[in-house]
C-alpha positions as CSV (number, residue, x, y, z in Angstrom):
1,X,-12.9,-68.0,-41.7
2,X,-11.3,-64.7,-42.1
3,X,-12.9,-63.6,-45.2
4,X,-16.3,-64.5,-43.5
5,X,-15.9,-62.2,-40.5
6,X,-17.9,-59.3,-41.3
7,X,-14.7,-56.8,-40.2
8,X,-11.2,-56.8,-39.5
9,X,-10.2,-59.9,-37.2
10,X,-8.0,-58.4,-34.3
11,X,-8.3,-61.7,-32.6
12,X,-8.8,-65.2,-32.0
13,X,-11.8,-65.1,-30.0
14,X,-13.4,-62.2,-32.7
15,X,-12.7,-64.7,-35.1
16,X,-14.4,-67.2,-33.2
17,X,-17.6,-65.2,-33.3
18,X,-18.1,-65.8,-36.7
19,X,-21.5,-68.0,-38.0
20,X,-19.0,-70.4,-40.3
21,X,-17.2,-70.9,-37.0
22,X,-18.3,-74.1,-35.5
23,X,-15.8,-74.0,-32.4
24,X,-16.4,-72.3,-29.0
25,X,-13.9,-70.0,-27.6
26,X,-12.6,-73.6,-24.9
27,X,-12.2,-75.7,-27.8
28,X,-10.5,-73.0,-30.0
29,X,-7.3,-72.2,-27.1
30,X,-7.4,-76.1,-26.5
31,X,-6.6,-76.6,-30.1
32,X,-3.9,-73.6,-29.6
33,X,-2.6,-75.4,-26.3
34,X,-1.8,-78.7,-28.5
35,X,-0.3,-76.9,-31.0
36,X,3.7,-77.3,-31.2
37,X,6.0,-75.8,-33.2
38,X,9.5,-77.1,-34.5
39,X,12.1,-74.7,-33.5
40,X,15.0,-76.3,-35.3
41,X,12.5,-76.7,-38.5
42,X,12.0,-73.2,-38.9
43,X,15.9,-71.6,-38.1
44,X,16.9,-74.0,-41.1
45,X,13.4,-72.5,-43.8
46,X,14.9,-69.1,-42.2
47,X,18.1,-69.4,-43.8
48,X,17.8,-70.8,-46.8
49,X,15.2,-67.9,-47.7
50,X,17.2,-64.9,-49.9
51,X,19.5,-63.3,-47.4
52,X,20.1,-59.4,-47.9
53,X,23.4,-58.2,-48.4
54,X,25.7,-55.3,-48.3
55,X,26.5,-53.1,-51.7
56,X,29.7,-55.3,-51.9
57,X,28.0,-58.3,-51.1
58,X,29.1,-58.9,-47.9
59,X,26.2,-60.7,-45.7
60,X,25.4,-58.4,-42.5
61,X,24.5,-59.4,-39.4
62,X,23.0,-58.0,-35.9
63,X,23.3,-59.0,-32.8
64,X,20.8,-57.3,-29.9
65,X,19.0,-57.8,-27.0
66,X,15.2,-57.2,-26.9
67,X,13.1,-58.2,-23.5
68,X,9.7,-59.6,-23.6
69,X,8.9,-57.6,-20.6
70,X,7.0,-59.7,-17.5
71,X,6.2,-57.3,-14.8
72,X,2.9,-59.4,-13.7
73,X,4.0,-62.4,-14.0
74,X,5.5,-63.7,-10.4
75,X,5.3,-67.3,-11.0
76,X,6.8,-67.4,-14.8
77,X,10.2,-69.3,-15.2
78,X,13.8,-67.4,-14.5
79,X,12.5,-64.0,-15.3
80,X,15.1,-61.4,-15.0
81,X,15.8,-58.1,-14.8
82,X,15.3,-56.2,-18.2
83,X,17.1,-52.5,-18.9
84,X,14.7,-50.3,-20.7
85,X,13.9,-46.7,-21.2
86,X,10.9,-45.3,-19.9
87,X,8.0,-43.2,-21.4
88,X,8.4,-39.7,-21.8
89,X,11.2,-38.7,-19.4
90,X,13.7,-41.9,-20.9
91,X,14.7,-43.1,-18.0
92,X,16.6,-46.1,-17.0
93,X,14.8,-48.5,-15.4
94,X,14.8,-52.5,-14.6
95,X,11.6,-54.4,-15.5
96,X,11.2,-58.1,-14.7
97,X,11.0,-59.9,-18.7
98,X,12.3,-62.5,-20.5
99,X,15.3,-61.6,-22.4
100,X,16.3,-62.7,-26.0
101,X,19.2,-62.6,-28.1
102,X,18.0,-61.5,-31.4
103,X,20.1,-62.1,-35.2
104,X,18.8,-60.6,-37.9
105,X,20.5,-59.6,-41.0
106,X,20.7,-56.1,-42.5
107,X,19.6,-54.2,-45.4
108,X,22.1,-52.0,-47.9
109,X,20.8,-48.1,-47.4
110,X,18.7,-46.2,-45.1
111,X,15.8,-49.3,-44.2
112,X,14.4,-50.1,-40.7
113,X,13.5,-53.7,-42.8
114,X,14.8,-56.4,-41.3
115,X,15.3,-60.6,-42.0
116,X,15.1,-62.3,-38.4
117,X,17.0,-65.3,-38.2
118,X,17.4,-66.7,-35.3
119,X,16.3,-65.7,-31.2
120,X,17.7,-67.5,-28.1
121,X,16.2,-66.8,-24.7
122,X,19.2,-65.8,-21.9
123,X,19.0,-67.7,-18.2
124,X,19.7,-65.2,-15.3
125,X,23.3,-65.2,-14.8
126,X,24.5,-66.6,-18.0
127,X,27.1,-65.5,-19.6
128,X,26.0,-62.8,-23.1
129,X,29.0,-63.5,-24.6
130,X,29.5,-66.9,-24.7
131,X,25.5,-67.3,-25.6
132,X,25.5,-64.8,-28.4
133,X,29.2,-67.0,-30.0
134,X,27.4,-70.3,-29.1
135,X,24.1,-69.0,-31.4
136,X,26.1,-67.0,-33.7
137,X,28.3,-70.6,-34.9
138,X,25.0,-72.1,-35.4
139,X,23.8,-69.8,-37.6
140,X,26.8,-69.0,-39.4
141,X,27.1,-73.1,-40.0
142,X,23.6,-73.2,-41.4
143,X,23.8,-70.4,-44.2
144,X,27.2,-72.6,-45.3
145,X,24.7,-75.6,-45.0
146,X,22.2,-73.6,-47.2
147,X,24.8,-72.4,-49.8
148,X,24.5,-68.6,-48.2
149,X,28.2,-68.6,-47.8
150,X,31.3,-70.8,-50.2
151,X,34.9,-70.8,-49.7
152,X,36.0,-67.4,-51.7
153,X,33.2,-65.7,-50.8
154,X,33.3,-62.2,-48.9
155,X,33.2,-62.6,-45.2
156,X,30.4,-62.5,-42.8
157,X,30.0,-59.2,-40.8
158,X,28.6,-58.8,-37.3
159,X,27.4,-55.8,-36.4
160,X,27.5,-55.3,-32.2
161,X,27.0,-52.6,-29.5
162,X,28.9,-50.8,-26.9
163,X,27.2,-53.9,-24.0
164,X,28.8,-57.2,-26.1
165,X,33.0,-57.7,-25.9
166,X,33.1,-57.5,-29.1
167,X,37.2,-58.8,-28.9
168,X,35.8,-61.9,-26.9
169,X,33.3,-62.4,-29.6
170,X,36.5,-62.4,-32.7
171,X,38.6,-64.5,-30.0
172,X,35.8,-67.2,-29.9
173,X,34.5,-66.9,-33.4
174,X,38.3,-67.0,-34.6
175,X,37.9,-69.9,-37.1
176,X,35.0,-69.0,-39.0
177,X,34.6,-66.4,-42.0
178,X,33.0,-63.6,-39.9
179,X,34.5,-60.5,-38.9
180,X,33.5,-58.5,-36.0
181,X,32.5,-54.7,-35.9
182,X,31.2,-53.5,-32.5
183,X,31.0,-49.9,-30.8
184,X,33.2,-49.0,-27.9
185,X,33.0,-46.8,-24.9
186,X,35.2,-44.0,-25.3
187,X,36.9,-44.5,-21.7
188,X,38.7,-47.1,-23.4
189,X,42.8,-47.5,-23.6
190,X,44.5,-49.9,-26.1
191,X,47.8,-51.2,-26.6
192,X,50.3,-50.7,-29.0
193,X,51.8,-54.1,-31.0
194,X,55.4,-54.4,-29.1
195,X,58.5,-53.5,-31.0
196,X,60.5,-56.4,-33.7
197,X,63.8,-57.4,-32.4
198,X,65.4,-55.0,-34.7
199,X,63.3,-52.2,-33.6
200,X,64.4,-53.2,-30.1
201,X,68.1,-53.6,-30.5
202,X,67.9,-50.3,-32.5
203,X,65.8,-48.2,-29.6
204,X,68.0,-50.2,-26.8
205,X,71.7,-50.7,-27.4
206,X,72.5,-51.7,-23.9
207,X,69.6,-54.7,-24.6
208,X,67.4,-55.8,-21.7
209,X,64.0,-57.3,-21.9
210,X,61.7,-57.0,-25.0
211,X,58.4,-55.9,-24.1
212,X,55.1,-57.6,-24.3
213,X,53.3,-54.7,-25.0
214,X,54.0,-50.9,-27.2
215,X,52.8,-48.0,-26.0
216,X,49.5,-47.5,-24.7
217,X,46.8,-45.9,-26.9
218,X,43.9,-43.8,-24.9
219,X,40.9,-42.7,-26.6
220,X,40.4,-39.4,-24.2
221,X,43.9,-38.7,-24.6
222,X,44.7,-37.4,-28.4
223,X,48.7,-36.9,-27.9
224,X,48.7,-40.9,-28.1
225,X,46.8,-41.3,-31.2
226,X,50.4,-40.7,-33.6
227,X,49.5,-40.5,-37.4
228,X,46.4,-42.5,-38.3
229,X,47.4,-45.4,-40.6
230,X,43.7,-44.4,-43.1
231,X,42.2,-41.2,-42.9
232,X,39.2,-40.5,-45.3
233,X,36.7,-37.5,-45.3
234,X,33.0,-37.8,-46.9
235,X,29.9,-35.4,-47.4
236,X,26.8,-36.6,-46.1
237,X,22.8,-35.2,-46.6
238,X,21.8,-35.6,-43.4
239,X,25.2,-35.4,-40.9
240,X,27.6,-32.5,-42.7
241,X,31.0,-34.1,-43.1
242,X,31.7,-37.2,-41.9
243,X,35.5,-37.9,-40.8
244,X,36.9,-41.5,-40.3
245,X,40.6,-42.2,-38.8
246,X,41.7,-45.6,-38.2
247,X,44.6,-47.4,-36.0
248,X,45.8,-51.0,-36.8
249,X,47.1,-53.6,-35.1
250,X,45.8,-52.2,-31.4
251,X,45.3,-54.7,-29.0
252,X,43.7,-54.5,-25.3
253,X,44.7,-55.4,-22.3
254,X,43.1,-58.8,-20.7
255,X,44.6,-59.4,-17.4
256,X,42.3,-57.2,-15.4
257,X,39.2,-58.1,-17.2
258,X,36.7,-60.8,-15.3
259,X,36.0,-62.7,-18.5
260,X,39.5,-64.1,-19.1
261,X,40.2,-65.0,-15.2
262,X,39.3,-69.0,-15.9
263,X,41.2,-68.8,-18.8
264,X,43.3,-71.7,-19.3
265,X,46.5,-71.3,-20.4
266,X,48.5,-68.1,-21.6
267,X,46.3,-65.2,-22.2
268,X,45.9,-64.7,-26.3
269,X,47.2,-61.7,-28.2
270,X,43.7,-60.4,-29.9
271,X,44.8,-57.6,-32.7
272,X,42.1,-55.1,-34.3
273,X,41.6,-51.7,-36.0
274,X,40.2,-49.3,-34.0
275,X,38.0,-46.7,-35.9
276,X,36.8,-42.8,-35.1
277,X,34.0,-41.6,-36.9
278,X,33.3,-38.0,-36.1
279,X,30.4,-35.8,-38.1
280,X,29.7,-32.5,-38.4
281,X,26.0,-32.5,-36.5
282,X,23.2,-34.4,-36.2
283,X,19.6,-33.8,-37.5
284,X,18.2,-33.0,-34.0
285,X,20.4,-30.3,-33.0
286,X,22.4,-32.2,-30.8
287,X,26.2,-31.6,-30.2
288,X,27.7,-35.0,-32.1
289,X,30.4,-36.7,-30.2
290,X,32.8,-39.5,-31.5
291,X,32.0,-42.8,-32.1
292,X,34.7,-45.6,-31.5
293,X,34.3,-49.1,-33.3
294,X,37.1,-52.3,-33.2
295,X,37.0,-54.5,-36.4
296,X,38.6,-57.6,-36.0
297,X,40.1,-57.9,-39.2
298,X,43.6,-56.4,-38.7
299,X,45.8,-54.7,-40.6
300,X,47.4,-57.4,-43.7
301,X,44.6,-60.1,-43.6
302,X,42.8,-61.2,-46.5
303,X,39.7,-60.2,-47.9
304,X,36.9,-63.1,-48.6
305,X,37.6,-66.3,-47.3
306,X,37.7,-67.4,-43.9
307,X,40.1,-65.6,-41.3
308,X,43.8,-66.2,-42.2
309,X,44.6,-67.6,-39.0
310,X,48.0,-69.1,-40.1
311,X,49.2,-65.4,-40.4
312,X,51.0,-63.7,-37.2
313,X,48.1,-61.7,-37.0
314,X,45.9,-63.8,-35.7
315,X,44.3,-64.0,-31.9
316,X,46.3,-67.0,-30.6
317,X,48.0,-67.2,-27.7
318,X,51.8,-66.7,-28.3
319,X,54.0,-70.1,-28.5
320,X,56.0,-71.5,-25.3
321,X,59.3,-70.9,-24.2
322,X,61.6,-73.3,-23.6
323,X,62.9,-74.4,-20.5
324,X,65.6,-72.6,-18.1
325,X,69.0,-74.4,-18.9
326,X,67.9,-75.6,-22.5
327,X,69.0,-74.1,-25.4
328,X,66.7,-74.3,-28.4
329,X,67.4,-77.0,-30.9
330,X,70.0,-76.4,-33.7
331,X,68.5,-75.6,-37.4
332,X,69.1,-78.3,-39.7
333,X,72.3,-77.5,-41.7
334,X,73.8,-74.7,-39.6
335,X,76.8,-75.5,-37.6
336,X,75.6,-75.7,-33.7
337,X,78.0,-73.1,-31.3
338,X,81.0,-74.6,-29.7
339,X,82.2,-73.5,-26.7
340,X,85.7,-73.5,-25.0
341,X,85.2,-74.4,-21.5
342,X,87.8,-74.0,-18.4
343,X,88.9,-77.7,-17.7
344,X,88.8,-76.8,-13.6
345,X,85.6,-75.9,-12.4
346,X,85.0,-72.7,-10.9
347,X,85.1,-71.7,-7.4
348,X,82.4,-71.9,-5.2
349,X,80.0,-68.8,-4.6
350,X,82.0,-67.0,-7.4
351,X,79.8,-65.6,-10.2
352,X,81.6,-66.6,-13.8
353,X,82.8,-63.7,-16.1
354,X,79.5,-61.9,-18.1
355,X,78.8,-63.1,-21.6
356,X,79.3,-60.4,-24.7
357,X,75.8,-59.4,-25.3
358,X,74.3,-60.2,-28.8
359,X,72.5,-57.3,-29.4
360,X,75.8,-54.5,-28.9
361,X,78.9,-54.3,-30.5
362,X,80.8,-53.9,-27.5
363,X,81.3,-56.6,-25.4
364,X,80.7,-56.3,-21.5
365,X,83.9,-57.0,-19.6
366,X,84.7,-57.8,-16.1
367,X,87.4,-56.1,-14.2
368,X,88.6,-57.5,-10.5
369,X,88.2,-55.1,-7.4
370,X,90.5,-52.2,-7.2
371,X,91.9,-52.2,-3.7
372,X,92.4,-48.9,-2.3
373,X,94.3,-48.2,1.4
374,X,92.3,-47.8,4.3
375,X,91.9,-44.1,5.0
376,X,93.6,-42.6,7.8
377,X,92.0,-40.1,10.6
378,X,94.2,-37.0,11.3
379,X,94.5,-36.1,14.9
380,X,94.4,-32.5,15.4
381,X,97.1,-30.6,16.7
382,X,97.3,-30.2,20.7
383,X,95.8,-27.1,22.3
384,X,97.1,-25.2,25.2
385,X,94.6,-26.0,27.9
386,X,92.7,-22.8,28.5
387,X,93.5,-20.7,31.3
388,X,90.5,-19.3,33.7
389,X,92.0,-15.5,34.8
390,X,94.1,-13.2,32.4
391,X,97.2,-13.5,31.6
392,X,100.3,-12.9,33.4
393,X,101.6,-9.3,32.8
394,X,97.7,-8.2,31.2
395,X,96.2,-5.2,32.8
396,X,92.5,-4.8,32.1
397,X,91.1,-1.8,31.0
398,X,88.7,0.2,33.3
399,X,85.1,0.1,31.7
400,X,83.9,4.0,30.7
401,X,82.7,6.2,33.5
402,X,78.8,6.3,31.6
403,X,78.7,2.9,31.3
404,X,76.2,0.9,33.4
405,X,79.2,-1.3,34.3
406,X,80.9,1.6,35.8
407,X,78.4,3.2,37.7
408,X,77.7,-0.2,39.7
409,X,80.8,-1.7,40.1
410,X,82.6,-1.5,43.4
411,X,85.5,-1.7,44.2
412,X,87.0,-5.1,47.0
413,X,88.2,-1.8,49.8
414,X,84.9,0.1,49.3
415,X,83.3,-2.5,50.2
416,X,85.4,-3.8,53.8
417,X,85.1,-0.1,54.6
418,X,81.4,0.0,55.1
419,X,81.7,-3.0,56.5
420,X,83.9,-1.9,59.4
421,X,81.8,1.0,59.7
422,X,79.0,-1.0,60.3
423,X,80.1,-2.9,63.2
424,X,81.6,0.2,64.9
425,X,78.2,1.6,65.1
426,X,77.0,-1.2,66.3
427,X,76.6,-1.4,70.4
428,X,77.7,-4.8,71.8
């Protein structure tokens, strides 16, 4: 019907115009409305088409979020609200859509082409990262279906950005060949791997608890980078120089995050390399800022293959201890400890002599309380008890004639001689 239309057929009901078309436009979207298409049918032709690859043959993937925006659409089913950019100004702004988690796999070189494998629509409220692991073991389990992917091949790379957790995504993903490469913000702070027992003892004679953690790695802050452990610099066409430093064995910090609350169990130890990329400048003009990525592949793991997960590199959670009061079980063909023990037990709310710590060479002894005499108060010496007029035998000194003490002081007789004078004079 197509090659009969007398121009290019933009759509259906165009094409239905046409003379050799002998349906009206009704019967033509009832025959579109009993159409059905089997999902499941065409993921599984998808992958078993040729899958693009990296230069070193590794397959990459991409994981993304693209609305099928709904603004007019009131009555549709669980729309939600969509982030986009607007025209012209590039806003943010929140459209009512339909979102989907896309997959497609990537091209080697500088190609916008694209191999779309798989799409999942997300429910309001559901949770991205559990979605995107849930769709990303399906697919990954149908290219080893296809013969995509055999044991001793290279691993399978997934390409995310800054809005997935990408260490969530290696944590959940941790027992199949893929390795994870996502974007971080640069607010972010990571942790050190916490010191061996020798590195301990060494640092800590007096011994105390090992940490957890090391020392804490912040991406704002450059005093806590240290030495990178791979440091490369490259020439570019179109960004000047590009420079790439990377950190292994960093590890974040899960107890504050809301994804891990319901987590049962001990929280797992998820170890990465953390990567900065920083170029000389972009093509628009623009001043270029660093760009921070996590790979999930530490630092010792093996190329190709599924993830060595029997290494202690792997995300697992970290083995029990043993119970308060229990010592751990002897090794087979060492000599347990004997103790000597006193034969009386010891006295009742009296704490037993300190054990010589392992990790010194000097043990820690106990010595009893040195008594000392109780401290006596001095009395001081008696005082004569003071005396109100001078002195016997002391004569004081008339003050100066100038002085405003002399010129108003009188005298005991001046003063009964006016007095007498006064009551002469006066008449009875």
């Amino acid at each position: 019907m197509v090659l009969c239309a007398d121009g290019p057929v933009k759509t259906l009901v165009g094409l239905a115009l046409a003379p050799e078309h002998r349906r009206g436009h009704g019967a033509l979207y009832g025959a579109l409305n009993r159409g059905r298409l089997d999902v499941e049918r065409l993921r599984v032709e998808l992958v078993g088409l040729p899958l693009p690859r990296a230069a070193d043959g590794h397959p990459v993937l991409a994981v993304d979020v693209s609305p099928w925006l709904r603004p007019d659409a009131d009555t549709s089913d669980a729309r939600s609200l969509c982030h986009t950019y607007g025209r012209g100004d590039a806003r943010h702004q929140m459209i009512p859509g339909w979102p989907y988690s896309w997959v497609v796999a990537l091209e080697a070189g500088r190609t916008s082409w694209i191999a779309p494998l798989d799409a999942v629509r997300l429910r309001p409220g559901g949770d991205l990262a559990a979605v995107t692991a849930a769709q990303l073991r399906d697919l990954v389990e149908r290219l080893v279906a296809a013969g995509q992917w055999s044991p001793g091949d290279p691993s399978v790379w997934i390409v995310a950005d800054a809005g997935y957790d990408v260490m969530r995504l290696a944590y959940l993903l941790r027992d199949l060949p893929v390795e994870i490469l996502g974007r971080l913000r640069s607010d972010r702070v990571m942790r050190r791997p916490a010191p061996t027992r020798a590195e301990f003892a060494l640092a800590n004679p007096a011994g105390g608890r090992p940490p957890k953690h090391g020392g804490e790695f912040i991406f704002k802050d450059t005093r806590t980078w240290g030495a990178p452990d791979v440091e490369t610099k490259s020439e570019t066409t179109r960004y000047g120089t590009a420079h790439a430093q990377s950190w292994d064995r960093l590890r974040p910090e899960l107890q504050g995050r809301a994804a891990w609350r319901d987590h049962p169990g001990q929280l797992p130890v998820i170890e990465g390399t953390v990567i900065r990329l920083q170029v000389g400048h972009l093509p628009s003009g623009g001043d270029p800022k660093p760009l921070w990525l996590w790979w999930s592949r530490p630092a010792g793991s093996r190329s190709g293959g599924s993830l060595d997960l029997a290494d202690r590199h792997r995300p697992h959670p970290a083995p029990p201890r043993p119970p308060l009061g229990h010592r751990p079980a002897t090794a087979v063909g060492e000599a347990g400890r004997t103790e000597q023990t006193h034969p009386s037990p010891s006295p009742t709310r009296v704490p037993t002599p300190a054990r010589q710590n392992l990790n010194t060479s000097r043990s820690v002894e106990t010595h009893p309380p040195r008594l000392w005499p109780p401290a006596r108060l001095q009395e001081p010496p008696p005082r004569e008890p003071l005396r109100r007029g001078p002195a016997p035998g002391h004569r004081r000194a008339p003050p100066p004639t100038g002085s405003p003490q002399g010129r108003h002081q009188t005298t005991p007789h001046r003063i009964n001689h006016k007095l007498t004078q006064g009551m002469r004079a006066t008449p009875t």
